[in-house]
Every structure is written in structure tokens, then in C-alpha cells.
N, C-alpha and C positions, 0 to 999 in steps of 0.2 A: 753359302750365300742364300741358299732356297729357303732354310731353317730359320734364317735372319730375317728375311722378307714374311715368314710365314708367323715368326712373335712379334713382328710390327704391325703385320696386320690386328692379331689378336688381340695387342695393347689397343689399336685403335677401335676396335669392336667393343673391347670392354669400357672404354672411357664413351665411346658412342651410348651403350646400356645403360651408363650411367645418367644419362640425362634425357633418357627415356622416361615418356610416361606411365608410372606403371597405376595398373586399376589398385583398389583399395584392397583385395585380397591377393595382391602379389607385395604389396607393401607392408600387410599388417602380419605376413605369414601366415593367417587360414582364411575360410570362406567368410566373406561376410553375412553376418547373421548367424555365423554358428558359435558365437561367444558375443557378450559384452563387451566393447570394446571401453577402454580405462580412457578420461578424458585427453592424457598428457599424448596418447600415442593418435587421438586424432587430429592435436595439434601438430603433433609433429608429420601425418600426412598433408593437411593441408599447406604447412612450410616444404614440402616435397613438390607440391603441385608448383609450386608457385615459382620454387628454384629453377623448375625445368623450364615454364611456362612465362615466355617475354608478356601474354595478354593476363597474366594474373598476378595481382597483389595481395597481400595478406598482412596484416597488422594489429597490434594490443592497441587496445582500446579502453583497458584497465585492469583491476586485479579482484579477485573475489576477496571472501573476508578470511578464507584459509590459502587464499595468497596462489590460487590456481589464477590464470592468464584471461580473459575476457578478450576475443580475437574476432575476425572479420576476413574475411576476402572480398574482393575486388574482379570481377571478371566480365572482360567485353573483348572487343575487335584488339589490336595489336596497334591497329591506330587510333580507335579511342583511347586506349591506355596512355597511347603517349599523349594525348591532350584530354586526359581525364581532371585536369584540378580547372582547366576549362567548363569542361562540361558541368562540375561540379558548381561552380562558382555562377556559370550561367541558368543552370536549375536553382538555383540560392535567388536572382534576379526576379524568375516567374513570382516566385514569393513574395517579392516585394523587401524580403528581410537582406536585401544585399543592394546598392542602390546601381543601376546604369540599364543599357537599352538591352533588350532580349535580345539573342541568335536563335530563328527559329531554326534550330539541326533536329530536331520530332525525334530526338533520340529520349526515350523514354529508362527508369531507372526501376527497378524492381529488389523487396528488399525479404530473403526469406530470415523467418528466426526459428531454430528450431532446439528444442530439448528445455523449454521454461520450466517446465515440471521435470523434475529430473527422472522418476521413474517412468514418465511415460518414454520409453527407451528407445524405441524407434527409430526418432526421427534426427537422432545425431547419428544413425547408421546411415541412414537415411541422404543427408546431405553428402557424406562423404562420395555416395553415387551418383547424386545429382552432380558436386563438384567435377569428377569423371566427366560426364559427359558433356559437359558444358566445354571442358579445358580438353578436350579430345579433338586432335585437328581432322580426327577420319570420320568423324561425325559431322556431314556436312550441314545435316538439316539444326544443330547447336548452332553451328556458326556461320550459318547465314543468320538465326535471330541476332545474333550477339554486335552485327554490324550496326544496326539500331538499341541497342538494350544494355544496361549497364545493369550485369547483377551482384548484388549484393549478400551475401552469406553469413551469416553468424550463426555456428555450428553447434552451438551449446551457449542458451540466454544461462542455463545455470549450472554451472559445471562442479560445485559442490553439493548439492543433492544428486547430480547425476553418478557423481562417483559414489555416493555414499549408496545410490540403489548396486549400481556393478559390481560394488565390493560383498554387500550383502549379496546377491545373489551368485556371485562366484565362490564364496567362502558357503552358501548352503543347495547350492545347486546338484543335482545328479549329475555323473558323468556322461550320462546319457537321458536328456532331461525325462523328468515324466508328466505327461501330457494330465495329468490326473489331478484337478486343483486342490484336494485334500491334503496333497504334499506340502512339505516346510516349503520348499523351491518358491512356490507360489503366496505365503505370506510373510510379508515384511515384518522385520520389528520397527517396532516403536522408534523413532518417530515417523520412518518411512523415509523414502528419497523425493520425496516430492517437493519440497520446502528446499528453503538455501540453508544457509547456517546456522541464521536468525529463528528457523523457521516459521519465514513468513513466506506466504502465496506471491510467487512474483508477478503472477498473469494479472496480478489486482492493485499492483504497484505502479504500474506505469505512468498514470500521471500524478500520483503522489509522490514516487523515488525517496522513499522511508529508505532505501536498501542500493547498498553502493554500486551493484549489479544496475540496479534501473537507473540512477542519477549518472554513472557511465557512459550506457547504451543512450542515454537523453542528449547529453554532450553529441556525440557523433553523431545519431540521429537527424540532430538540428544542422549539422553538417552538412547533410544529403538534402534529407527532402526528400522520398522516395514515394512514387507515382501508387504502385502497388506495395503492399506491405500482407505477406503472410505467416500466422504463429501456426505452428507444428504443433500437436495434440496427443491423447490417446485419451478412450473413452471404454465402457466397459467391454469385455469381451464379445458380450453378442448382439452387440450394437454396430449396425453397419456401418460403414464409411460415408463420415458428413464432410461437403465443401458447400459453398455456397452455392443463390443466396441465400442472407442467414434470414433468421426468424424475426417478426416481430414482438416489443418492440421496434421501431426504428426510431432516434432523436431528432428531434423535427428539425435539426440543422444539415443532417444527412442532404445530399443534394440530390435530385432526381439522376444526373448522369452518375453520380456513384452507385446508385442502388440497379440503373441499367444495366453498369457493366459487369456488378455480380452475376446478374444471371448471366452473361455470356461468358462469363468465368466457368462459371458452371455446369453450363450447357459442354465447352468444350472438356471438361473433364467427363462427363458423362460421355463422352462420344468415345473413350478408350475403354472407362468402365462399362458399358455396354458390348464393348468386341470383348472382352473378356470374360462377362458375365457375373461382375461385383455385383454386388450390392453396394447400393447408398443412400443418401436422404438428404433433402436441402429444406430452407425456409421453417424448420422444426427446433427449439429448444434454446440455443445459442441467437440470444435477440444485441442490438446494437443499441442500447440505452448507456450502462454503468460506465461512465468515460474514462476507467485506469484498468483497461481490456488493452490484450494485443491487436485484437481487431480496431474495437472502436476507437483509441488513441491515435492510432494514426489514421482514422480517418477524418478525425475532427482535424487532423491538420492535412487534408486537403489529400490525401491517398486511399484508393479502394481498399480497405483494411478488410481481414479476411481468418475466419478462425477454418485451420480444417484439422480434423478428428478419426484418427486410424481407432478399430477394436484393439484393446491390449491394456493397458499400462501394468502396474506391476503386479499385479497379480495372473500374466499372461507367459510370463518367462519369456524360456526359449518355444515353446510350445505351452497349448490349452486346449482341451476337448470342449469346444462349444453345444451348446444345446440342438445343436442340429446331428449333435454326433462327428462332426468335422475334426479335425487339430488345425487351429492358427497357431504359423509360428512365425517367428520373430524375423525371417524370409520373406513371409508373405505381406507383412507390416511395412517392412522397408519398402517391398516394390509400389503399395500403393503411394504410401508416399512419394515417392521418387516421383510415380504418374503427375501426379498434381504438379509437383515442383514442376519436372518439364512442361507440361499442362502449362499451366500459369509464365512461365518463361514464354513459351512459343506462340499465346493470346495473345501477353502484350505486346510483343513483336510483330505483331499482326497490325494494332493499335496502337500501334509509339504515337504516330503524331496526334491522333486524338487524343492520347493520354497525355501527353505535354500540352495541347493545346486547353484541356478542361482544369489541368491542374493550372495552370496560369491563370484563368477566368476563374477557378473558386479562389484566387485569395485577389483580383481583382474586384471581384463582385464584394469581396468580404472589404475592403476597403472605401469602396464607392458605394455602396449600399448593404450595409448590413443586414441581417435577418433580424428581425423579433421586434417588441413593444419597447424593450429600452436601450437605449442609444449610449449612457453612460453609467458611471457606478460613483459611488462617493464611500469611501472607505474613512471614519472618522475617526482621528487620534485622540481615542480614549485611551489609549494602552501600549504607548513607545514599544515594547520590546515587541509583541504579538502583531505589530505594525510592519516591525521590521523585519518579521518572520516572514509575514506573508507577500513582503517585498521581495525576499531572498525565494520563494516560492515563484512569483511572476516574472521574477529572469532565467528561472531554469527555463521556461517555457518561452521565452520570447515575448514576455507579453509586455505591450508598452506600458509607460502609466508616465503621472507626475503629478503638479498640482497646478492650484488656478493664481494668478499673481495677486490680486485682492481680495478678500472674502466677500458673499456675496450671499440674500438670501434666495433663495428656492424652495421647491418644491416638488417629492420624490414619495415613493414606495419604501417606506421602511418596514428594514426587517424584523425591528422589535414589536411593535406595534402592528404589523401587515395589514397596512393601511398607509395613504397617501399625507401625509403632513408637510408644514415648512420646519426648513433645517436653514444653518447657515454654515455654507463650507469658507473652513479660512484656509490660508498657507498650508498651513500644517496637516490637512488631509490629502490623501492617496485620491491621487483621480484615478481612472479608466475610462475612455471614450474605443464605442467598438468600431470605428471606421483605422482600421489596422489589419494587419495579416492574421492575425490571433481572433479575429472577430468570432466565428462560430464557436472557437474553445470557449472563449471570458464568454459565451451566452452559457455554453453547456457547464461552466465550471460556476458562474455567479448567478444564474437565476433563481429567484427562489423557490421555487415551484416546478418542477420537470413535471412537463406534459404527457401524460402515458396513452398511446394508442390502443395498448392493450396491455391487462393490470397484471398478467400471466408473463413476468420475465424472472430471468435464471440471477440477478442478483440484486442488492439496496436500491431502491429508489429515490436516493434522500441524500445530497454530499457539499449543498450549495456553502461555499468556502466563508463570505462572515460569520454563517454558525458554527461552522468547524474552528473557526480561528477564536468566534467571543468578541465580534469585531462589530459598532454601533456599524451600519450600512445603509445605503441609500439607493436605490433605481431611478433612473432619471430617462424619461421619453426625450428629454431635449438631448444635445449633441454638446456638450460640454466641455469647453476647452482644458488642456491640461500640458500648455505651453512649459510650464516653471518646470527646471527638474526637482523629481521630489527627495528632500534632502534628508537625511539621517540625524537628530538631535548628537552632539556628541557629549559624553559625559564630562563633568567636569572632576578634575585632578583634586584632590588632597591636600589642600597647604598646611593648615592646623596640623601641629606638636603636638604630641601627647595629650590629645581631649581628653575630657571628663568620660564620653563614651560615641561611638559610632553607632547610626542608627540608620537604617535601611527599607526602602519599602519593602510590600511583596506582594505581587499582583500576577506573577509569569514564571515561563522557565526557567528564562535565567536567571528571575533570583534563586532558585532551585538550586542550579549551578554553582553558584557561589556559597550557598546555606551548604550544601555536601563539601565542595573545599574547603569549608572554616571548619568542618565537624569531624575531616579525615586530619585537617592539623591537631585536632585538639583543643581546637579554641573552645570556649564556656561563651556559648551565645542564647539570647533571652529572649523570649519570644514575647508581645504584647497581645492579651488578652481583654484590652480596652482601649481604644483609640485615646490620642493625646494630643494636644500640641505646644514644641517647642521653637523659641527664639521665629518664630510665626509660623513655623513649618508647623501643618497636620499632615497626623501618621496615622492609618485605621489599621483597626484590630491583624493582629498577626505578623505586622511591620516587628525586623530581625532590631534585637536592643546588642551592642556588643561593648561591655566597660571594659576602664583598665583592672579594675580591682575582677579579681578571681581569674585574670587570664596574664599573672606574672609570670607562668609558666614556659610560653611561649618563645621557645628558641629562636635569638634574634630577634624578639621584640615584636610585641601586636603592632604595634605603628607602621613597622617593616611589612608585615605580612600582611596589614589589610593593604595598604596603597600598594601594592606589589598585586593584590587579586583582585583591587579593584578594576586594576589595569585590563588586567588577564580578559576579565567576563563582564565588564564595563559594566559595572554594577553603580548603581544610582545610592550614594552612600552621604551623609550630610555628618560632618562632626561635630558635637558641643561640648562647649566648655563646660555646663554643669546640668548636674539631673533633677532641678526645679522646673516642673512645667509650665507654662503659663494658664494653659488648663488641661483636667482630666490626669488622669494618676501621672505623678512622677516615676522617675527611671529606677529607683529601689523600693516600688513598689511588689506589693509580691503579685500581683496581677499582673506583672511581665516578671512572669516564670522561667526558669531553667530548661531549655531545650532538651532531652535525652537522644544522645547520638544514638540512632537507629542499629541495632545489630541484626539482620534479613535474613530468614530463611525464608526460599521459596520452593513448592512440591512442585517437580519435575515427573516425568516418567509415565509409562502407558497410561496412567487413569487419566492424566489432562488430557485439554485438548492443547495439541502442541503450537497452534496457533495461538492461543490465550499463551501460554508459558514464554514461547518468543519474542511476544509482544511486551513483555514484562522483563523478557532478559535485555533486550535489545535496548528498552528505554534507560535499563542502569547501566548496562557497560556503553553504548554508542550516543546515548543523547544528557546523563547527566554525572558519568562517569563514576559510579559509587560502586561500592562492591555488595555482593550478596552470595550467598552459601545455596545452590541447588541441590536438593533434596528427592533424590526419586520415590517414587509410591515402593518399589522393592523392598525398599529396607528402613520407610521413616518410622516406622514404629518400633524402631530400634534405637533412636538417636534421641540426643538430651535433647530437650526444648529449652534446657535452661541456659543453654549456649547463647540464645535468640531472646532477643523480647520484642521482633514483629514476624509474623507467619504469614505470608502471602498465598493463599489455595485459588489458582485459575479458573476459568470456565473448565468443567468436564465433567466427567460420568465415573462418579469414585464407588467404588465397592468396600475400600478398607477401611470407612469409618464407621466400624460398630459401637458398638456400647460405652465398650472400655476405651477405644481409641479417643471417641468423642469426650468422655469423661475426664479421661488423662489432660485431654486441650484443656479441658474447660476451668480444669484446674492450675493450669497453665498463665492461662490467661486472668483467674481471679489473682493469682501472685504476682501480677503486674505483666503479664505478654500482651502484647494488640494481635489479635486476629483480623485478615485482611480477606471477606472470601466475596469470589468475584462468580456473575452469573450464575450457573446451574450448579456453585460448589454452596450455595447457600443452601439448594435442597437436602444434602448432605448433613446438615444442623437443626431443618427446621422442627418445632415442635421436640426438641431434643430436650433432657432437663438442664433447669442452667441455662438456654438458649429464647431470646426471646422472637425471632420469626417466626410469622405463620405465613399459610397460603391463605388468601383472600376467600372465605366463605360468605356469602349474603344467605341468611338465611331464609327468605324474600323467592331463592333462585326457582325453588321446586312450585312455589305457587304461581310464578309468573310463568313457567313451561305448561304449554296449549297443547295439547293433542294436534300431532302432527293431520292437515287435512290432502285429502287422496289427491290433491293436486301436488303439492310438495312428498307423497309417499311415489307419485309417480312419474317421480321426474326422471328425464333421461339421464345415462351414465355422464354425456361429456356437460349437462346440467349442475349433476353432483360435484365432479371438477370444479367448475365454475365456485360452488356455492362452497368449494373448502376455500377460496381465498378469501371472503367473508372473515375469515378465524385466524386469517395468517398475518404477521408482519413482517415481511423484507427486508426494512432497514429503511424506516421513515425517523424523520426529525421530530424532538415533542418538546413543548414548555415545559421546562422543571420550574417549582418555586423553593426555590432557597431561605434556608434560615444562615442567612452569611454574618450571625451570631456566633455559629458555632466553627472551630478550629477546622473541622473538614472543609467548609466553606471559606475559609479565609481567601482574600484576595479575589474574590465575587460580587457581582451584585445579588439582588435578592431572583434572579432569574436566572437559569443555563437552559442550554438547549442540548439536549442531550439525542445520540442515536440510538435509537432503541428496533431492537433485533428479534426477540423476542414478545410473546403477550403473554406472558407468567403472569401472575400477579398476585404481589405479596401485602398483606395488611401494614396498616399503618403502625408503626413499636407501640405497643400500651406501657411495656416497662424500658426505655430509649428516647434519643432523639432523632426527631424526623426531619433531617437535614435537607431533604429532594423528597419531594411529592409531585405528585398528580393530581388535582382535586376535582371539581365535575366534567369541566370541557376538555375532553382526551382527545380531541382531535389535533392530528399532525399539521405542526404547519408548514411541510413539507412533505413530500411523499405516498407512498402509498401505503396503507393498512384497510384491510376490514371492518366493516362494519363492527362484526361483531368481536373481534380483536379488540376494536377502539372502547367499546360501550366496558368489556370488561376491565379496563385501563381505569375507569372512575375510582379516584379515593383509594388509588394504592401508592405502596413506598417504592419510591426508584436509589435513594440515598440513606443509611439510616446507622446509628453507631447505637452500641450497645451497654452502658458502662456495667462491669461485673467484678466484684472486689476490687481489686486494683487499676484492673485490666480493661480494657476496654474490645470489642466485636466490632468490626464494620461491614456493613453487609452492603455492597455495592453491584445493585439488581444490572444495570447498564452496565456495559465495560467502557469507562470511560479510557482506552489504550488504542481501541477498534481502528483494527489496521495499521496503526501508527501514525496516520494522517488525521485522526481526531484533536488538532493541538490544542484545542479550550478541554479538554478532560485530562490533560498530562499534569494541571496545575490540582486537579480537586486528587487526582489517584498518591499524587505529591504529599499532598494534605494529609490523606491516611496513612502516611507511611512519615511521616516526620511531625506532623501537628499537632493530631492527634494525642490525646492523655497525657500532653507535658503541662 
């Protein structure tokens, strides 16, 4: 009987263990920090935590693009928990974006993100400790904050870059790391874990959501509302430990109580880092301007947003001998972090009800009194489809909009002209009035002009959404109503039998969309190289021709398969009965030419930069669905060109185009290839034979250079600083002039506004056409550049094609792809890649 009592008790010990808390190196089987942990097993502790733990939730929130889990926790008191879609719902209220009366409960919400970059590897070790002590019922001084505080976790913003660094450094790691950064351990290959799949920068994403990771995290996001919002980091190795506040920079819609309680953020991390004897640095580098930041995103919407920055990322392993002679290792990483996380936990806890109270009052105040000189927007439907883009844009964000019920004239700040005229808004334009929740966003996302306190910030200065979009735009200081909802044209259906031919405009993406589905059927579609009009419709140059005659071919019938895609991609499609114009060239003219269905290779591999290359992958497979052949730098000079007749080369820094490689192209391309080279892959060509770019020489430069005088020989060091950002451009907006004659310009007016990144500058083609120019007045009419940045800007090419035998070059100075959030350059990059030479 004793022996009976004595395995019952054991059964019950053991089922007790079971639903124990256990820390994260009794979970994951070794210490933590002394390996990379692989994403799947820190989802699977965080669903441990949560099994055991009545005060913790945990949930998918979506899937990355290799189909890894985007997750979350939840954790507060045991009775917040039970009334958390309360609390949830009533923090949704302060916002004004939920309608009924507030509960002032001062319970306040904090949201951490950690591991966006995937190699900086730390800080998903990192969370997993924070999660510990948070869900630890023996830790009293956690859960007394946790009675006021509802925290928020999301353990890895990108969990395939993350694994992609783990997996590299587990497969080249010592087994006993070495501290010595000369080792493999410590350089990544190509492309690095930093980036998602795409690789694109997700920390630059966020209010664009180009990338499934940030339009997820946006969703739930909007859900919360979180009071405090901090992104988890790593920065070079012997860079100390940064947390706020941050640097300027600041956007002048920042509120003074948000830029307060930075520093008290701050101030209390420093009060641990101090007993410890860290190092760190605040107000330096990381400024709060560029609005698709983890910091500054949410705090345009109303939460202390907050970057902090451990020494490490991947080139730090598991250990690295710093310049001091020290080893950091991937232990010491974690624990700073951790500090701040509880840090930042046990502040706001401190401040719940101030922080519920301020977050209510800034999207109060954002409603009843907006910030800044205009009060409204007029977004003008020039352009259905890039309307209804940036429609589907302003509801991921919450932002209102609509239209005015009769049309009416005014008077506004336009952004073509940057200057005050009369416009007439009818029905059919996008309102936005900023007395709404979103007030301070729609300033920092629509004005034209960002205001810079200081010209010394860490990214673009320049992202106001009608230039990005190609969209006529209006500023309005009045307050402008926008009652109507704004409606969506819908296409009209297909009745006509068997027309003479279908004919299509092409002004946007998704005719783009639809041009790659008729071209992957096989259809024989014509492109118009001269405006025309039929049956009274006008069509300008580039408008898709599509007859019956040469497309018998098609299984089950053209008739079947346009009105089937028209459906599909709501493509704007008119059919006639015959190919007599009423004026300008008719439909079997040869001046609507034969389309050539594009066959793409594009140079992948170490010499791009893989930002340029993701931004080119991502736009064919995720935004217009066409296929393409990546080609790494390893091995393309081993591969037919004659497979291809478009070569796309990215922005980067290539080595392997020498003599012969370059010659091979060139020859390539007089036999009919198009060359597509993008940013600094032009350097790689220039002055090449066969190749018509040059860099911009004034002959003029050496007699207008003055003998520096002893006041400029003696200037101060942080003088000189200053006086290199004269020469620099960040990523200001410029007038391009278009010759929207030519096929790369199709679907254009004679102006684009282009982001430009760079101050290279390349001569005008003497043997080519100069599609995008700059001609004397280079000044941005947006953002910030140098002086003398700008003045070298005069009379260079930003767009330019090359014809060469058959073949044509396009040399595309600007990356019109930039970020993926550039949407008026996805129609000109289109251009080159399908218009072009047919």
C-alpha cells in the first residue's frame, strides 16, 4: 500500500512539473545564449508559456512568405486577461477609431518588437527572458506592474531572415566560437540575414507594408493601439548601448509629452546601466523624421515609439573581441536587452495613467484641432487605377477620406506647380480633411515639404504620397468637407461578339497586370506607337491593340479569355467592330507594332546590392505576377544570353564586368537583347566601347575652382561634417521632364517626380534618347539635398535608352522600384521591360 501511495504521489509530481514554469534554458535544453536559437523552437516556448500561464495569450497574427508563423503574446494581470478584449476595445475608444464613452481604468499597454533585422540576433533571445520574467508569479516586482500594464510581445517581426542568419551561423560556426572577427563565424554570405525573403528592409516598411510581415503586423497593430511601442536592434560592435531619447531630427508633429517621456524612459534605463557600469548613448544618430521607422510609425500614431540598439548584429556571433580588447558575447547582448525591456515595462507602470491619459488627448487634440497650415487634401482623379491604390493605402492606416457632394471651385497649394492656384474638386476626387484620428499621420504622410530641424538625419527626407503615387494634388488651409463616400468607378463588362479587335488604355499597374496575363497566354497583343481615335474614344500612344486576326491560336477563344481577364484585373477594355479610325493611324497600321513577350534574366548574387535585386524580384512575382530567371554573379558568365532578350543588372558594386564580359553584352544586345541597368550598375558600362554613358564632365569645373581661403582651410572638424552634407543627397524628390513620345515613357505626362538618392551625374546621351532629364533648376521640390549636390544636378540624364543594332540599353540613373513604395516609377520600370524596342 506504501509503494501505491508512493507512485501516486510521483504521478502527481510529475503531472504537477508539467505545468510548471520552466525558464527558457530548461525548455530549450542549453543555456541561453550559448547557441542560436532556430525560430520554430521559440514559438514553440512561447506556446509553453502560455499553456502553463492563465495571465498569457499567444496567437498567429500571420504567415511569412516561407510560410514561417508571425506570433504575439499577450500578457498582464489574470484579471485583465479576463477582461482584455475590454480593455482592448476601450483603448480602441481614446482613439476615437471605435465609437462610445471612455473607462478611465489608466491601465496602460506597451508593445515590444523584436528580431526586425534578422541577424541582429539578440533580441529574439532576448524576449524569450523578458517573456520569463514577466509570466513568473515569484517575481513580484513583474507582477505588480502587470496589474496596470498590458504587454505586448512579438518575438521575431522577421522570422525568415532570422533563420536564415541561425542557420548560417550554425552550419559555419566553431564549436567553440572564436572570439577573432577574421573567422568565417563572423561573415555572412550574401545576402545576409538581415532582410526577409524579399529582401527588403522591414524597419523601412512599416508604413508602406510593401511586405506581408508589415501589412500583418499593421492589421493587429490597429487592433491595439499601444501607449509605448519599442523595435529591438543591434548596431556595430563597438558601439555602445543606445535607448532614448532619440536624436534629432524630430517631426514637428511629435508632441512635446511624447518627446518628455523619452527621456524618462531613458533616464530609467540608465539608472540600471549605471549600477552595472554599461555603456550607452542617447539623443545621437537614430533621429524621428523618416515615418516607415519602428520608432517613428507608431508614434505618429499616438505612442512613445522607441528604437534601442544592443553592440552586435552579425558579424558579432556568439562572441567578438572588441576594440577595447573585451569579448561581447551573445549573453551579454541578451541581458542588455532584457534591462530595457523590463526598464520600459516597469516606467510605464509607473505612468499608466498618464500614458492613457496623453494617448487620449493626442488623437483628441488630432481631431478638434489639428497641427499645421493645411486643413485638407484634394487628391484629383486623373488616374482611376493609382486612385484606387492609394485608396487601398489610406485604409490600411485608418485613414478617413471621401468626397465633396457637388463640385466646387477653390483654391489650394498644388503639388505640380508648388504654388497656390484655383482647381475645381468634383465627385470624383479623394477628399481628406485632418480633423480625424490619423491627423498627424495624413500631415507627416501628405505634406509636401517635411520641415527639417536638423539637415544631419540617418534616412530620405522626401516621401509625400501624390508624388509617390503620380497623383494631381491639392493643400487646402480651409477644412473641407468630405461627407460623400468615395466611390470606386466600376468597370464595365464586355457585351460585343467577336469584335474586329479590343483596345485597352495604359496608364498604371494594372494595366501592367493584365499586359503580362495576355503575354503568359500567348496572346499576340500590339502595342500603339501613335495616338488615335476610335468610334470617339481617344487612345494615347502605348494604349494595348488586341485583334482577332493573328490570335486564332488561342485555346478556347480570345473572346473567352479577354472577358474572363478582364473580369479578373478589371481592366478598362473597349471593343470595336472595325479598325478604320476616325483619326490618326488605324488598327493595321504598323505603327501599332507587335509586342515582344519579354523573356528576363535578372543578376542576382554578391556583387548587387540585394535590396535593389528584391525590389525587382518582388515586384515580378508579388505585384505583377510574371516570371523571371535569376542569374547570380557566380556563374553568369557562363550562361547563354540568348536564352533572354531583357537583362535586368541592379543597383551594386560589380567586379565582373570586364572587357570581354562587357563586349559579350554588347553583342548581345546589338542582336536584339534590351539591357536594363539600374543605378550604380551603369557605372559598370560607362565610357565602355559600344556603350553610350558618360559621367558628366564641365569643362568649365577646374576654372571655376578658387583657391580655398584660410578661413574655409580652417575650419573646425564638426564644420567639415557639416559642410560634407552640401555634396550629399538623402532621398529628396526632383522634377523629371519627360519626353512621354518615347515607349519608356508611355502612360506619362511630360513630368514625373522622381526620388533620387544619389548626386552622380551622368551626361545627357549624344548617341540616344533622353527620356528623363534635369535641365537648369535642380532644386528638390521636396526634401533635402546640398547645395552643391543640387548645382551638380544641372543638365544631367536621370532616364535615358540607348538603341544599338537591334538592341536597345536603358540606363535608369534613379531607381524608380525604391523600396516598393515608389508606385508612379513601377509604370516607367514596366516600360523598360515590356515597351521598350517593340
Amino acid at each position: 500500500m506504501r509503494y501505491l501511495l508512493l507512485g501516486f504521489i510521483c504521478i502527481v509530481n510529475v503531472a504537477l512539473g508539467q505545468k510548471n514554469l520552466q525558464t527558457p534554458s530548461e525548455f530549450l535544453g542549453y543555456e541561453l545564449g550559448s547557441r542560436f536559437t532556430r525560430h520554430h523552437r521559440v514559438v514553440e516556448y512561447f506556446k509553453h508559456v502560455a499553456d502553463v500561464k492563465e495571465n498569457v495569450l499567444y496567437k498567429t497574427y500571420g504567415e511569412t512568405y516561407e510560410h514561417r508563423p508571425l506570433t504575439y503574446a499577450i500578457i498582464s494581470s489574470t484579471e485583465n486577461i479576463k477582461n482584455i478584449e475590454e480593455i482592448r476595445l476601450n483603448n480602441l475608444r481614446r482613439t476615437q477609431l471605435v465609437k462610445g464613452n471612455v473607462t478611465e481604468d489608466d491601465i496602460t499597454i506597451v508593445w515590444l518588437s523584436y528580431n526586425i533585422h534578422g541577424n541582429e540576433a539578440s533580441s529574439i533571445e532576448a524576449s524569450m527572458k523578458t517573456m520569463y520574467a514577466l509570466a513568473d508569479a515569484n517575481n513580484k516586482s513583474t507582477q505588480e506592474w502587470l496589474k496596470n500594464t498590458v504587454v505586448i510581445i512579438d518575438p521575431c517581426v522577421n522570422p525568415d531572415g532570422r533563420d536564415r542568419y541561425a542557420n548560417f551561423y550554425n552550419q559555419y560556426g566553431n564549436k567553440n566560437f572564436n572570439p577573432n572577427g577574421d573567422d568565417i563565424e563572423h561573415h555572412e554570405v550574401w545576402p545576409g540575414g538581415r532582410p526577409n525573403h524579399y529582401l527588403f528592409d522591414l524597419n523601412r516598411d512599416w508604413a508602406w507594408q510593401t511586405q506581408t510581415e508589415s501589412a500583418s503586423r499593421s492589421k493587429i497593430y490597429h487592433e491595439w493601439m499601444p501607449h509605448v511601442h519599442v523595435d529591438y536592434h543591434e548596431q556595430f560592435v563597438n558601439n555602445p548601448y543606445y535607448f532614448a531619447p532619440a536624436a534629432e531630427p524630430f517631426h514637428e508633429v511629435i508632441t512635446s509629452w511624447q518627446r518628455e517621456f523619452q527621456s524618462q524612459i531613458g533616464k530609467n534605463h540608465a539608472k540600471y546601466f549605471d549600477k552595472e557600469n554599461w555603456l550607452y548613448f542617447t539623443r545621437e544618430n537614430f533621429d524621428l523624421l523618416y515615418p516607415s521607422y519602428g520608432d517613428t510609425y507608431p508614434t505618429y500614431n499616438g505612442a512613445i515609439g522607441m528604437t534601442y540598439e544592443q553592440a552586435g548584429h552579425g558579424y558579432a556571433g556568439l562572441g567578438i573581441i572588441t576594440e577595447y580588447g573585451d569579448t561581447l558575447t551573445l549573453k551579454d547582448r541578451i541581458e542588455r536587452h532584457y534591462t530595457t525591456g523590463i526598464s520600459t515595462v516597469e516606467i510605464a507602470s509607473k505612468n499608466a495613467a498618464k500614458l492613457s491619459e496623453e494617448f487620449k488627448a493626442y488623437f483628441s487634440k488630432n481631431v478638434t484641432s489639428p497641427i499645421g497650415t493645411y486643413k485638407s487634401f484634394v487628391v484629383k482623379n486623373n488616374n482611376q487605377d493609382k486612385l484606387d491604390a492609394l485608396s487601398k493605402f489610406l485604409d490600411k492606416h485608418m485613414i478617413q477620406y471621401g468626397s465633396v457632394s457637388s463640385s466646387k471651385s477653390l483654391k489650394g497649394y498644388s503639388y505640380l506647380t508648388r504654388n497656390t492656384k484655383s482647381f475645381t474638386v468634383s465627385g470624383n476626387d479623394l477628399v481628406i480633411n485632418t480633423n480625424q484620428p490619423a491627423s498627424r499621420l495624413i500631415k507627416a504622410l501628405f505634406e509636401p515639404e517635411t520641415k527639417l530641424s536638423d539637415t544631419l538625419t540617418y534616412d530620405i527626407t522626401a516621401w509625400s504620397l501624390p508624388y509617390a503615387y503620380g497623383l494631381d494634388a491639392y493643400a487646402l488651409t480651409e477644412n473641407l468637407s468630405n461627407s460623400n463616400e468615395f466611390k470606386k468607378e466600376t468597370v464595365s463588362e464586355i457585351e460585343a461578339e467577336s469584335p474586329y479587335a479590343y483596345i485597352a488604355k495604359y496608364n498604371a499597374l494594372e494595366d501592367v497586370k493584365w499586359l503580362g496575363y495576355l503575354l503568359k497566354k500567348d496572346v499576340n497583343v500590339r502595342l500603339a506607337h501613335e495616338p488615335f481615335t476610335i468610334n470617339g474614344d481617344s487612345f494615347e500612344r502605348g494604349s494595348l491593340v488586341i485583334t482577332q486576326r493573328n490570335n486564332e491560336h488561342i485555346k478556347g477563344g480570345l473572346d473567352n479569355l479577354i472577358k474572363e481577364s478582364v473580369k479578373k484585373y478589371e481592366a478598362n477594355v473597349i471593343a470595336v467592330q472595325t479598325g478604320f479610325s476616325d483619326s490618326g493611324v488605324d488598327l493595321g497600321s504598323s505603327k501599332i507594332a507587335k509586342l515582344n513577350k519579354p523573356e528576363i534574366a535578372v543578376i542576382t548574387g554578391p556583387q548587387t546590392s540585394s535590396l535593389s535585386y528584391g525590389e525587382i524580384w518582388h515586384f515580378f512575382e508579388q505585384q505583377i505576377n510574371y516570371p523571371i530567371t535569376s542569374i547570380s554573379t557566380d556563374y553568369f558568365s557562363r550562361i547563354d544570353l540568348d536564352d533572354y532578350n531583357v537583362l535586368i543588372v541592379p543597383n551594386g558594386f560589380y567586379s565582373m564586368f570586364d572587357d570581354n564580359l562587357v563586349k559579350s553584352i554588347g553583342e548581345w544586345v546589338s542582336g536584339g537583347g534590351r539591357l536594363i541597368l539600374i543605378g550604380n550598375a551603369i557605372s559598370s558600362f560607362k565610357e565602355k566601347s559600344g556603350f553610350a554613358v558618360k559621367e558628366y564632365l564641365d569643362s568649365d569645373d577646374k576654372k571655376k575652382k578658387k583657391e580655398p581661403t584660410e578661413e574655409e582651410l580652417l575650419r573646425t572638424y564638426t564644420e567639415l561634417e557639416r559642410d560634407n552634407l552640401s555634396s550629399s543627397i538623402f532621398g529628396a524628390i526632383f522634377k523629371i521632364e519627360l519626353d512621354n513620345t518615347h515607349p519608356l515613357a508611355y502612360g506619362y505626362s511630360k513630368n514625373y517626380y522622381s526620388l533620387k538618392t544619389s548626386s552622380t551625374r551622368w551626361s545627357y546621351l549624344e548617341d540616344g534618347s533622353n527620356v528623363g532629364v534635369i535641365k537648369e533648376d535642380s532644386k528638390p521640390v521636396s526634401g533635402f539635398a546640398g547645395s552643391k549636390a543640387v548645382s551638380k544636378l544641372d543638365k544631367s540624364l536621370v532616364f535615358g535608352v540607348q538603341s544599338k543594332g537591334r538592341g536597345e540599353v536603358v540606363y535608369l540613373v534613379d531607381n524608380p522600384l525604391f523600396r516598393g513604395f515608389w508606385e508612379n516609377g513601377k509604370l516607367l520600370f514596366s516600360n523598360a521591360v515590356f515597351m521598350v524596342g517593340n
